[in-house]
C-alpha positions in Angstrom: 59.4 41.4 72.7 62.0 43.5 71.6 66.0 42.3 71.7 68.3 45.2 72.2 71.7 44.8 70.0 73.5 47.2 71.9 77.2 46.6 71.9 78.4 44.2 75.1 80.5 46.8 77.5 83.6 47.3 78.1 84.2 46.8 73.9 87.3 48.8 73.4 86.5 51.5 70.8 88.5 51.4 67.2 91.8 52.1 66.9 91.7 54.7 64.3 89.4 56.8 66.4 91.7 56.3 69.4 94.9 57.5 67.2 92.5 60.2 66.2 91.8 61.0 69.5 95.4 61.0 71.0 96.3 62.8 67.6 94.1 65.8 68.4 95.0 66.0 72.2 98.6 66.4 71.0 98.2 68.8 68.6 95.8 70.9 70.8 98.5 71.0 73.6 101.2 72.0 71.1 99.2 74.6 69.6 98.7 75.8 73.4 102.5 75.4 74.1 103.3 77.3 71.0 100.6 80.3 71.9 102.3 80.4 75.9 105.5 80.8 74.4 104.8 83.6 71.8 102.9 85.6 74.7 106.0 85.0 77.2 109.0 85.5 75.1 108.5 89.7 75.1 108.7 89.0 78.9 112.0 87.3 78.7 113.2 89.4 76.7 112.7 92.7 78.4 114.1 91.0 81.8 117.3 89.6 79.8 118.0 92.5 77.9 117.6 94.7 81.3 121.1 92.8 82.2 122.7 93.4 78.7 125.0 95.7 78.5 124.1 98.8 76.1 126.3 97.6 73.4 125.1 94.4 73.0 121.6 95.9 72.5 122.3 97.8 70.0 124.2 94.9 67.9 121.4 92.5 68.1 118.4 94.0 70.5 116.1 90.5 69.7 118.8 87.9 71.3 117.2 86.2 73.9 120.8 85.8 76.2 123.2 88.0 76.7 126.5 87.4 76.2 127.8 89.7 78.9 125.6 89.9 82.0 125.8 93.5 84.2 123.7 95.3 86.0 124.8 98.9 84.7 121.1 99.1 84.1 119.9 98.2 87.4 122.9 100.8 88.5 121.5 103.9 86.4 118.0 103.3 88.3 119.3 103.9 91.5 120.8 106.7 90.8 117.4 108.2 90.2 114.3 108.9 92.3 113.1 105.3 92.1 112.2 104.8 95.8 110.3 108.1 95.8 108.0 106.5 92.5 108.0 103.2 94.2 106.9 104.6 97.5 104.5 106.9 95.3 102.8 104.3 93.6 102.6 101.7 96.7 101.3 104.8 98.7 98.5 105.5 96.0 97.8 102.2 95.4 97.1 100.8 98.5 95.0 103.7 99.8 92.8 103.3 96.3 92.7 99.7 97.0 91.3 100.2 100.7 88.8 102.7 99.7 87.4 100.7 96.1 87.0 97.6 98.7 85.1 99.2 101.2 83.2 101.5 99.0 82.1 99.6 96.5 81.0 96.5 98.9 78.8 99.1 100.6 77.1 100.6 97.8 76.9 97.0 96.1 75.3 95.5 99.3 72.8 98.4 98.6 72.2 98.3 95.4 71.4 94.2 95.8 69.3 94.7 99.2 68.5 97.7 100.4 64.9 98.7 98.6 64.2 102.4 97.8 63.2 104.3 94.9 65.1 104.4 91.7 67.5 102.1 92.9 67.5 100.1 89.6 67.8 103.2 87.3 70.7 104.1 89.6 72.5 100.9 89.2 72.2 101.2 85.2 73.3 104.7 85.6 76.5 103.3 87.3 76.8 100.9 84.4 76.2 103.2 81.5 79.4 105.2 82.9 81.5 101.9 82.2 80.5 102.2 78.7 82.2 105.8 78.4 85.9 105.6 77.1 88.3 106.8 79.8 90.2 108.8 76.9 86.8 111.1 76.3 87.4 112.1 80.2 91.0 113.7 80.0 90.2 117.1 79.6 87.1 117.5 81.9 89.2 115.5 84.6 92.1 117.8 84.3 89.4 121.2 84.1 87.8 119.3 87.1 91.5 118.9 88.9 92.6 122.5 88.1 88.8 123.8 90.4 89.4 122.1 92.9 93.3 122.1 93.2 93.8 118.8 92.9 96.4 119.4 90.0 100.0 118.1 91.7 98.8 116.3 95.4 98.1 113.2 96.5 94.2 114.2 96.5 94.5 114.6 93.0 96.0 110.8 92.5 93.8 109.0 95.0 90.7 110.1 95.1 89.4 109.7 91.5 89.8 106.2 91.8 88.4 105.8 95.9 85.3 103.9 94.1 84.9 102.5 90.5 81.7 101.5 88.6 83.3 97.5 87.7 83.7 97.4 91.4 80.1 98.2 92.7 78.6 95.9 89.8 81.6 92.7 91.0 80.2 93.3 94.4 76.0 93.3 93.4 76.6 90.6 91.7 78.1 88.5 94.3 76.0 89.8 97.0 73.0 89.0 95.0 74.3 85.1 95.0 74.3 85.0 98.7 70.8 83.1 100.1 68.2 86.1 101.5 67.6 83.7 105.0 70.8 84.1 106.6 70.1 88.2 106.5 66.7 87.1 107.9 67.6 85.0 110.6 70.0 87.8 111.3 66.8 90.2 111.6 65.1 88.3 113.8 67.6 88.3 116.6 67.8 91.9 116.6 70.7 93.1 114.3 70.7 96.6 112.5 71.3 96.6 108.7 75.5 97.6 109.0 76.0 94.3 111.3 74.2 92.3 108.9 76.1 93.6 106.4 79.7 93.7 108.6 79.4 90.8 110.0 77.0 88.4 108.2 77.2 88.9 104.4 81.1 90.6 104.0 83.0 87.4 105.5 81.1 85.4 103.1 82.1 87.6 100.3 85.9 86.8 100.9 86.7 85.7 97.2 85.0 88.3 95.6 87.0 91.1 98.0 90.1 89.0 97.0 89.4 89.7 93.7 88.6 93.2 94.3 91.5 94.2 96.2 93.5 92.3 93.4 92.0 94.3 90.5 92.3 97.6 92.2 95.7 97.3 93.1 96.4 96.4 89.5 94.7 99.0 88.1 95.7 101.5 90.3 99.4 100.2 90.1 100.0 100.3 86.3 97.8 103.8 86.4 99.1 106.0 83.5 96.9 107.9 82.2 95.6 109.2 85.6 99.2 110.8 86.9 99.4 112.0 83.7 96.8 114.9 84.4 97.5 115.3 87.6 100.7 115.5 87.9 102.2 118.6 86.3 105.5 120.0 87.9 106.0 118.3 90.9 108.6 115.4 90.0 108.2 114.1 93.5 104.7 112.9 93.2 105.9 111.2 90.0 104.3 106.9 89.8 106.5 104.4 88.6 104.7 104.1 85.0 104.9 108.1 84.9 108.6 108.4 86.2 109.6 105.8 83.3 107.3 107.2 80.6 109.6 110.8 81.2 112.7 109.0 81.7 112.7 108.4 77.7 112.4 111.9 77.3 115.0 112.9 79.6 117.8 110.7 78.1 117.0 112.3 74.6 118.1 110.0 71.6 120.8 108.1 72.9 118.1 105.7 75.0 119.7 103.7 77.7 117.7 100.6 77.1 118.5 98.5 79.9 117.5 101.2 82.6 114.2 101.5 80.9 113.7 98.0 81.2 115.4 97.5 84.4 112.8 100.4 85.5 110.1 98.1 84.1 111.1 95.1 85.5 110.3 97.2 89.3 106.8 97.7 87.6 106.2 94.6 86.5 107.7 91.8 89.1 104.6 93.4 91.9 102.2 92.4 89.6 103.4 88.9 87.8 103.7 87.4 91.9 100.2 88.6 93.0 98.8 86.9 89.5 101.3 83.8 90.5 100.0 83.3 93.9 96.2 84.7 93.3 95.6 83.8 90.2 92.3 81.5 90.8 90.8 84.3 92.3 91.1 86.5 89.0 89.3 84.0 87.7 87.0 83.7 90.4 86.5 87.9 90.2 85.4 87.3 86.1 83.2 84.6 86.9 81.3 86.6 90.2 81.1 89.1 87.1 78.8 87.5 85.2 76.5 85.8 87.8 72.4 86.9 87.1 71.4 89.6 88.7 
């Protein structure tokens, strides 16, 4: 017969490795703390310094606070065509959104259920073109553009971005996660393939068109590169990230600082309340990302 000496339970564990334990929890949340607060003090410090006056910039341009607040900055953006950029880049973004969203959950839900030939090679095509750097694309975009007239319209700005290869392989992947019998049962009392997919499988892909919508209006919204070769003369078709990008030029050497970053701050706040109040679902988008398929 064999007598177990396993230690009665409930004994309370030793008190070094408890210090040891509390120790490490400390300085993990410090180091954590410390990390947070070297990735948000640029932040601050753009939105204070977009209420400093420009004097005060140039004397010390790293100090957090101003000592004079003013919105001279603010002021100088008005007085330029910042609701046309705004409108611009809400217009472009929205109608990029809509069409990645509806395009990419159709040609996912085929690529994950719909058999027909070469449907696999097509989906690693799609992936391949991920792989390519968007900078090797500039000049065949804008020789592309400049064929079909495309270069200054809002053709030009939207429709390159309508559908995007992350988007197609987010929505295969989550459509792949979503049990085969419900589409059966669906079948079998009579539905075609577009209500299956309309009304059986899309509402149970709500996160993952959350996620979508939020990653394309990103994308789509801090857009750059894209205006850039499209947009040639036509200052009125000028985004927000494109309008501020010249406004450096146009000011020449003496830089008005706070307008720039007052400018930035109209960029930036869209984005930092959709990632405050949708964050879980970026999240949620990266993890539907990585699910077998």
């Amino acid at each position: 017969m064999t007598i177990s000496h396993a230690p009665p339970r409930g004994r309370s564990r030793p008190l070094s490795t408890v210090l040891w334990d509390r120790t490490r929890l400390v300085l993990s949340y410090a180091i954590l703390f410390g990390l947070a607060l070297a990735f948000f003090y640029p932040f601050t410090l753009a939105v204070t310094t977009s209420f400093k006056p420009l004097p005060e910039i140039a004397a010390n341009p790293v100090k957090l606070l101003p000592d004079q607040w003013t919105l001279e900055g603010y002021r100088r953006m008005v007085g330029l065509n910042v609701d046309r950029w705004l409108f611009n880049s809400a217009f472009v973004a929205v109608c990029i959104t809509l069409g990645n969203v509806i395009l990419a959950s159709l040609a996912g839900y085929a690529l994950s259920r719909v058999p027909f030939p070469g449907r696999e090679a097509l989906f690693l095509a799609i992936l391949g073109t991920m792989m390519i750097p968007g900078i090797v694309l500039l000049i065949p975009r804008f020789i592309l553009f400049k064929l079909l007239g495309m270069i200054d319209t809002y053709q030009g700005l939207i429709v390159p971005g309508l559908v995007t290869s992350f988007g197609i392989f987010l929505m295969k992947q989550f459509f792949e996660s979503i049990p085969v019998e419900l589409e059966e049962a669906a079948f079998m009392d009579g539905a075609s393939r577009f209500q299956i997919y309309w009304n059986v499988v899309l509402p149970l892909t709500r996160p993952a068109v959350i996620a979508l919508t939020i990653f394309s209006f990103q994308g789509s919204w801090n857009d750059f590169m894209g205006p850039l070769i499209v947009i040639s003369t036509n200052q009125d078709l000028y985004t927000l990230p494109l309008g501020l990008a010249f406004l450096r030029g146009g000011i020449g050497q003496n830089l008005q600082w706070n307008a720039i970053l007052a400018g930035s701050m109209l960029t930036t706040l869209p984005m930092a309340l959709i990632f405050l109040f949708f964050q879980r679902y970026f999240i949620e988008g990266i993890s539907y990302a990585g699910l077998k398929g």
